[in-house]
C-alpha positions in Angstrom: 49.0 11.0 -30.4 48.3 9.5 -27.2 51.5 7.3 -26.8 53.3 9.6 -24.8 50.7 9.5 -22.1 50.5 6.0 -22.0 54.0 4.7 -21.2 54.0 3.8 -17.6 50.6 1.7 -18.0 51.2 -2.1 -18.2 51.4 -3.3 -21.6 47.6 -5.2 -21.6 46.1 -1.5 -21.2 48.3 0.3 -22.9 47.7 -2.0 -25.9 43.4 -1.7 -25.3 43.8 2.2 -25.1 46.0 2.7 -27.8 43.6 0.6 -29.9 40.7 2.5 -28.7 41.6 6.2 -29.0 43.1 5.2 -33.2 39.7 3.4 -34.1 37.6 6.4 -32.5 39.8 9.1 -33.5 39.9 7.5 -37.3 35.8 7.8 -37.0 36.1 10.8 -36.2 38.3 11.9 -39.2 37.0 9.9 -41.9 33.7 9.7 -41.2 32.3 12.6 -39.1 32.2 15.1 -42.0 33.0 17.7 -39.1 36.1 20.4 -39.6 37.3 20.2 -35.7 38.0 17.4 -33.0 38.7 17.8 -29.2 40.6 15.2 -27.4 40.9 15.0 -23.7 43.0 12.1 -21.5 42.6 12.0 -17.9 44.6 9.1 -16.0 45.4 8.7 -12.2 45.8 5.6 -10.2 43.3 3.9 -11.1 42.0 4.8 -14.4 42.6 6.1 -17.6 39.8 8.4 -19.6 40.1 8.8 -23.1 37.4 11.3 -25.0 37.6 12.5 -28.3 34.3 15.4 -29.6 34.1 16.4 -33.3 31.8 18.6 -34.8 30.5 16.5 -37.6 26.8 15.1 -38.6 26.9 13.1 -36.0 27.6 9.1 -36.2 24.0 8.0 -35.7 22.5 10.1 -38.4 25.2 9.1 -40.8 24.1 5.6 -40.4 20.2 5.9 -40.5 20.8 8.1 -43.5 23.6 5.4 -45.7 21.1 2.4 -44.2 18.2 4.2 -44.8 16.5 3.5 -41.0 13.8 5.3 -39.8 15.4 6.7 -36.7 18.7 7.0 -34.9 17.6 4.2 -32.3 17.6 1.4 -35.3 21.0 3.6 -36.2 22.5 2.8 -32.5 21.0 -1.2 -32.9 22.3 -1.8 -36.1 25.9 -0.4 -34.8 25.6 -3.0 -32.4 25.6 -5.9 -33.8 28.9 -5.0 -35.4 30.5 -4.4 -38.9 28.6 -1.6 -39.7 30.3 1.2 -41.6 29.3 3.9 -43.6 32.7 3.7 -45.9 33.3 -0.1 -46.3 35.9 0.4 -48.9 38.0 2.3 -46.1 36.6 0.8 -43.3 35.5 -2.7 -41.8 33.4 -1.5 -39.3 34.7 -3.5 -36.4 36.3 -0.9 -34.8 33.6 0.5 -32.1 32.2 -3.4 -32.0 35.8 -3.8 -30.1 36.0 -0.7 -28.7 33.0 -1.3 -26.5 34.1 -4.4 -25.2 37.5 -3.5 -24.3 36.5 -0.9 -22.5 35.2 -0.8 -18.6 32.8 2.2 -19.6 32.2 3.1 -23.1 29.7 5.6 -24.4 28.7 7.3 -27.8 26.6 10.4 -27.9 25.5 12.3 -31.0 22.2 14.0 -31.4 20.3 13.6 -27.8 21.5 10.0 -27.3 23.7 7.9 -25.8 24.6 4.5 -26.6 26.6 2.9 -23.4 28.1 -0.2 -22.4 29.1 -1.2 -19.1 30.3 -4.0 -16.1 27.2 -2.2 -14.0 24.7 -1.3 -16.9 25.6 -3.6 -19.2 23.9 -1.9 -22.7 21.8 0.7 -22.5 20.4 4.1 -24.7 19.6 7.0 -22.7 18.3 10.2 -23.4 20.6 13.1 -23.0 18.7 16.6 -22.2 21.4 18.1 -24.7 21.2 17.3 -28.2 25.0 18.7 -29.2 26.0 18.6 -32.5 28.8 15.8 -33.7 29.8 12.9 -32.0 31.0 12.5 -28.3 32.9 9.1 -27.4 34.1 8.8 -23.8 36.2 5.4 -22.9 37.4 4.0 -20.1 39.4 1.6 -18.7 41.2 0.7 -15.0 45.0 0.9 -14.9 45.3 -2.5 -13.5 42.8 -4.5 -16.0 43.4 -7.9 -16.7 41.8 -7.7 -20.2 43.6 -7.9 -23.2 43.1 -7.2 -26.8 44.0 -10.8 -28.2 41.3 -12.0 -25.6 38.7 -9.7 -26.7 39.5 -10.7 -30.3 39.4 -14.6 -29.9 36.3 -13.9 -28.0 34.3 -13.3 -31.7 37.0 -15.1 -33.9 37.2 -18.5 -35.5 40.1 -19.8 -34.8 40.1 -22.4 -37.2 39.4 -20.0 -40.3 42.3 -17.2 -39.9 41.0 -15.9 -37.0 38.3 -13.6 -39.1 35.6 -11.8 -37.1 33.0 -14.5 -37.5 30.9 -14.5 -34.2 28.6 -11.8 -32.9 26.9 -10.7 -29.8 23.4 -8.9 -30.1 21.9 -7.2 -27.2 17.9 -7.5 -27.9 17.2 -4.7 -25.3 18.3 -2.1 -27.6 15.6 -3.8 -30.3 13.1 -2.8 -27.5 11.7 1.1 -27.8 10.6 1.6 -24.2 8.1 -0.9 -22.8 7.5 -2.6 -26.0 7.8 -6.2 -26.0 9.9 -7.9 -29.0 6.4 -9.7 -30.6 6.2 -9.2 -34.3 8.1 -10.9 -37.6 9.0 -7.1 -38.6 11.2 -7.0 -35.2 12.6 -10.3 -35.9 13.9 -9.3 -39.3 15.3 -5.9 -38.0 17.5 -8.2 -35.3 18.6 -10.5 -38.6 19.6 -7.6 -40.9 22.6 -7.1 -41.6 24.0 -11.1 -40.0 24.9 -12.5 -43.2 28.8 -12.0 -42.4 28.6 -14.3 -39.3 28.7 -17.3 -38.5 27.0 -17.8 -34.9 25.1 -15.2 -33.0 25.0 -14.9 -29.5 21.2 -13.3 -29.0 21.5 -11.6 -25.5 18.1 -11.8 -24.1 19.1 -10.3 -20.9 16.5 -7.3 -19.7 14.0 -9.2 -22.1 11.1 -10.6 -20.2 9.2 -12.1 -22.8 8.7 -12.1 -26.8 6.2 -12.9 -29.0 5.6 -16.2 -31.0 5.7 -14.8 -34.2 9.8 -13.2 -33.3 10.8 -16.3 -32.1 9.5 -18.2 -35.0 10.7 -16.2 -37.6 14.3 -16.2 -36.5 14.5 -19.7 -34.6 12.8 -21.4 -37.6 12.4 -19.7 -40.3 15.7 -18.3 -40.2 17.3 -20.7 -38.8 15.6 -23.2 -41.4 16.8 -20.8 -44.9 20.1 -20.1 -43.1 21.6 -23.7 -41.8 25.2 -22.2 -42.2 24.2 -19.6 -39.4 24.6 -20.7 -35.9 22.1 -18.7 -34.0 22.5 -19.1 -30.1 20.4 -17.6 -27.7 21.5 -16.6 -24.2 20.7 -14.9 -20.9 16.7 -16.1 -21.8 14.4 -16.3 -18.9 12.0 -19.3 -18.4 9.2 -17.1 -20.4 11.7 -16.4 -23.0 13.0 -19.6 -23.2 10.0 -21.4 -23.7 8.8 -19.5 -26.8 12.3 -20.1 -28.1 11.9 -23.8 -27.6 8.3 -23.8 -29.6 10.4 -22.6 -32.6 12.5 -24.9 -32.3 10.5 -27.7 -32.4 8.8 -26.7 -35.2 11.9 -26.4 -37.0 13.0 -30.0 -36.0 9.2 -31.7 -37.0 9.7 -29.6 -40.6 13.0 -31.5 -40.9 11.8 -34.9 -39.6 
């Protein structure tokens, strides 16, 4: 559908935004239960836009519903982490795990709130005064990137097992709801759920100032301890952060000795 407008683009973003615009415009038909989508492409010099609006339930409440969550924040957290898909005999749920990294700007609005991932914001849900109906994905991309989608793909691959989507990178600011500090064994197992298809985890503690011992010992060694086939790596910690992270740790190694 978009081909046509994509021709004189080098081949590395060609490749990203063609890969894009079929994952989210697939969402959007198999999964949005909506009747109508509206697809916009902008491109000048220096960018290209891709957006794509349906009229559906809206993504975030057709995961808290087939997850059963209590709210469309643990709906946008648990999309995070990847592989989350409401129709896993069609669907891997990889597709907007990519998407969002590919992409220079990428955000997903349904319902009042945005999930959006960027160079300058990094991850981040904000509150949108509109609460439209459906699902809104805007993504986009300079025309003179140097990204690539084989590099995005190795990035969370195994190379030595078929390449299979084996690693993971999950940003612990979107655990947080406002203010609230990550503390409690009950956030800890909402950050696990829903690992058990990776390998190794990258935990991003970036925008998180400080956690709880009771977080950081349930997943650095009681986790960590059940689970020895899962590589759980923590980065981005501050000193704070860090520290609390090391008391689990040696915990874990004294149980062991």
């Amino acid at each position: 559908m978009v081909g046509p407008f994509l021709t004189s683009l080098p081949d590395n973003v060609a490749g990203i935004c063609h890969y894009g615009f079929t994952e989210m415009f697939n969402n959007a038909i198999d999964h949005s239960e909506g009747e109508m989508a509206t697809v916009e492409v902008a491109m000048d010099a220096l960018k290209v836009r891709m957006s794509i609006l349906d009229d559906g339930v809206g993504i975030f409440e057709k995961i808290k519903r087939k997850m059963g969550l209590e709210d469309h924040r643990q709906a946008i957290f648990a999309l995070s982490k990847g592989k989350v898909t409401t129709d896993p005999a069609r669907h891997s749920g990889q597709g907007i795990f990519f998407t969002s990294r590919m992409f220079d700007q990428f955000s997903l609005s349904s319902r009042g709130l945005s999930l959006i991932h960027s160079h300058e914001r990094d991850w981040l849900i904000q509150v949108d005064p509109e609460r439209m109906p459906g699902t809104f994905v805007n993504i986009e991309i300079a025309t003179d990137s140097t990204k690539t989608t084989k590099a995005i793909f190795d990035q969370y691959s195994d190379m030595e097992e078929d390449y299979g989507f084996t690693k993971t990178s999950i940003p612990l600011t979107l655990a947080k709801y406002g203010r609230d500090a990550l503390v409690s064994r009950s956030q800890a197992k909402r950050v696990l759920a829903g690992i058990e298809g990776f390998k190794e985890i990258f935990l991003d503690f970036k925008g998180v100032e400080t956690i709880g011992q009771a977080f950081a010992d349930e997943i650095f060694r009681v986790y960590s301890r059940n689970h020895p086939e899962t590589r759980i790596v923590p980065i981005n910690a501050g000193l704070d952060v860090a520290r609390m992270i090391g008391r689990a740790v040696v915990a874990r190694g004294e149980e062991q000795g």
